[in-house]
N, C-alpha and C positions, 0 to 999 in steps of 0.2 A: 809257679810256672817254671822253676829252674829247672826240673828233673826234666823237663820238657823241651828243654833250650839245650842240654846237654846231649839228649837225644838227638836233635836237628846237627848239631854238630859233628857228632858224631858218625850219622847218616853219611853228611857231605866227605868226609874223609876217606867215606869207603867206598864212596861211588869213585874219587879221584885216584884211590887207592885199586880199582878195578879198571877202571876204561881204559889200561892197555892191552888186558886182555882181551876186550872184544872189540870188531870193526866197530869204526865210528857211524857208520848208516845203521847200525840193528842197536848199537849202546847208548840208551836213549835217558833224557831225562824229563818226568811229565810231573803233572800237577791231575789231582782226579778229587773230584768228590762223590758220597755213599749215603742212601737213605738208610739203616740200621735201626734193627728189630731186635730189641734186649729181651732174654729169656733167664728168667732164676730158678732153677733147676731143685725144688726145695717143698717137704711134706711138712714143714712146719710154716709155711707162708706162704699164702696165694697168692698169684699176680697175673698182671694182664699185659702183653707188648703193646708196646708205643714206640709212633717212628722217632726216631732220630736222625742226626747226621755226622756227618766224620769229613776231615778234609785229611789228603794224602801228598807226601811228596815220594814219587815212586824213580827207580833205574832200575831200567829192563836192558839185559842184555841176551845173545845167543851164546851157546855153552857149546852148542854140537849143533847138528843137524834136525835131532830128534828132542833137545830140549834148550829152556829160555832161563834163564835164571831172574827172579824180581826181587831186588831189594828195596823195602817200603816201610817208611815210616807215617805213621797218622797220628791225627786228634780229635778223638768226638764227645762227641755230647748225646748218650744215653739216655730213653725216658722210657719210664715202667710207671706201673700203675698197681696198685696193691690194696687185697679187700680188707677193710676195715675189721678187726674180729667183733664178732657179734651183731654186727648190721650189715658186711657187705656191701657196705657204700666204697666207692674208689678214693683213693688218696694217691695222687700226682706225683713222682719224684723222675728225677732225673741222676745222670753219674757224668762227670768230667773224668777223660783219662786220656793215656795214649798208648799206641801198641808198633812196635818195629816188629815185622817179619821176615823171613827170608823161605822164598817160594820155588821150587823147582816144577818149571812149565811144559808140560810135556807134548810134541805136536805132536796123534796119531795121521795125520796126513802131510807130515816135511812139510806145512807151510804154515804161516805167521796166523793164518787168517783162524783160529779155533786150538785153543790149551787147555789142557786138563790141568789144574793146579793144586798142590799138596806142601804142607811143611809147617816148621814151627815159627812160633810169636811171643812175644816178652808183650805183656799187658800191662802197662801201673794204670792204675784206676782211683780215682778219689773215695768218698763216702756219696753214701744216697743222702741226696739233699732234696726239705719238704719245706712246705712253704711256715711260715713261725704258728701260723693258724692253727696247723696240725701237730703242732708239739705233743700236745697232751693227748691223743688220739692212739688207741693201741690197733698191732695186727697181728696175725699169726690165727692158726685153723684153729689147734684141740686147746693150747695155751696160749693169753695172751701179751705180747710184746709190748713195751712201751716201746714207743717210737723213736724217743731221742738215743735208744738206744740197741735200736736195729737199724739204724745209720750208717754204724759201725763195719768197714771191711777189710779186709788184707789189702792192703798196699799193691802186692806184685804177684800178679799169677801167670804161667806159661799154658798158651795156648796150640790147641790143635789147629789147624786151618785149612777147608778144602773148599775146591769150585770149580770157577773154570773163566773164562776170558773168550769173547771173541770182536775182531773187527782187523785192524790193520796196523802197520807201523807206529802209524801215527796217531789212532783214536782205536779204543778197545770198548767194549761193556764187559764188565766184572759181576760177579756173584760168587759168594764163598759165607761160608758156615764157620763162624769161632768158636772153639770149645774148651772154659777155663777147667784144664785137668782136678785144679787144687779146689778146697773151700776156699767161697768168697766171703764169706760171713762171719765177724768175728765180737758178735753179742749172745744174749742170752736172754732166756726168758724170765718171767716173775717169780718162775719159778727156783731160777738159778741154771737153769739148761740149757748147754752149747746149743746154738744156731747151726746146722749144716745148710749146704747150699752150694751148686755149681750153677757159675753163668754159662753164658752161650748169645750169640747173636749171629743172627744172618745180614750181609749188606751186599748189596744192589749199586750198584753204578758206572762211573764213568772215566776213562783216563785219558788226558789229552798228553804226547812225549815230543817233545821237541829234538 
């Protein structure tokens, strides 16, 4: 959890690091949580979304008239579902990570109340964790993957992030689509053959900004 604790720190220095540049009524700082729908973007391994969730610490500030600026860091807990090779039965995993963003909010109506939102995200992400049951259990379509060693992912990928926000000063709903540019996957198969794979998740929820 340190890379995580340094990240919260970090956050906090740039929120105090910015809020003399915006009014204090629009520079706000909120706490939101997100239902999240992990997607593995990948012809060598099937799988199926599963919700998850994510909790955020977000500062939202105005920039101009026509945009909002949101600086946000999170931590969720990812769950996917992946078919067995050769029987297509489901196997349960889940991902630990965190993602800081920086979002430029766009109003097409000059008010708070509805923002188009666009911009990039620093992901670190854990490994797919399976219950010890399914150690010995492989996945993958044409060839098949041991499992303890499709676990296996890159640490840090930079994500796309878009959606939108709406409600008020003080309580927003969000929805935005992440998109890990890089491979997440960094096993192989029985074969001996690199794993490719982009993730991707959509989240849905909520922001309260004090």
């Amino acid at each position: 959890m340190k890379p995580y604790l340094v990240l919260i720190i970090a956050f906090l220095a740039l929120n105090q690091s910015n809020a003399q540049r915006f009014s204090s009524k629009i520079n706000r700082l909120g706490l939101g949580a997100d239902a999240t729908f992990l997607q593995l973007d990948s012809d060598q391994v099937a799988s199926q979304t599963q919700v998850g969730y994510s909790g955020y610490f977000d500062t939202r500030g105005e920039f101009n008239r026509f945009f909002d600026v949101v600086y946000s860091i999170g931590i969720f807990n990812h769950n996917i579902d992946f078919e067995e090779f050769g029987t297509g039965q489901t196997i349960s995993s889940s991902m630990l990570g965190a993602e800081v963003k920086l979002l430029a909010a766009f109003r097409p109506f000059q008010t708070e109340y509805f923002t188009l939102e666009a911009g990039p995200a620093l992901m670190l992400n854990g490994e797919f964790k399976f219950d010890d049951v399914d150690s010995s259990r492989l996945v993958g379509t044409d060839v098949p993957v041991i499992l303890e060693e499709f676990e296996k992912t890159n640490p840090i990928n930079l994500n796309g992030v878009v959606g939108f926000s709406a409600g008020t000063n003080g309580i927003r709903l969000t929805a935005h689509y992440h998109y890990a540019f890089f491979d997440a996957l960094d096993s192989v198969d029985t074969l001996g053959n690199e794993l490719e794979g982009n993730l991707g998740y959509l989240s849905a929820g909520v922001r309260v900004y004090f």
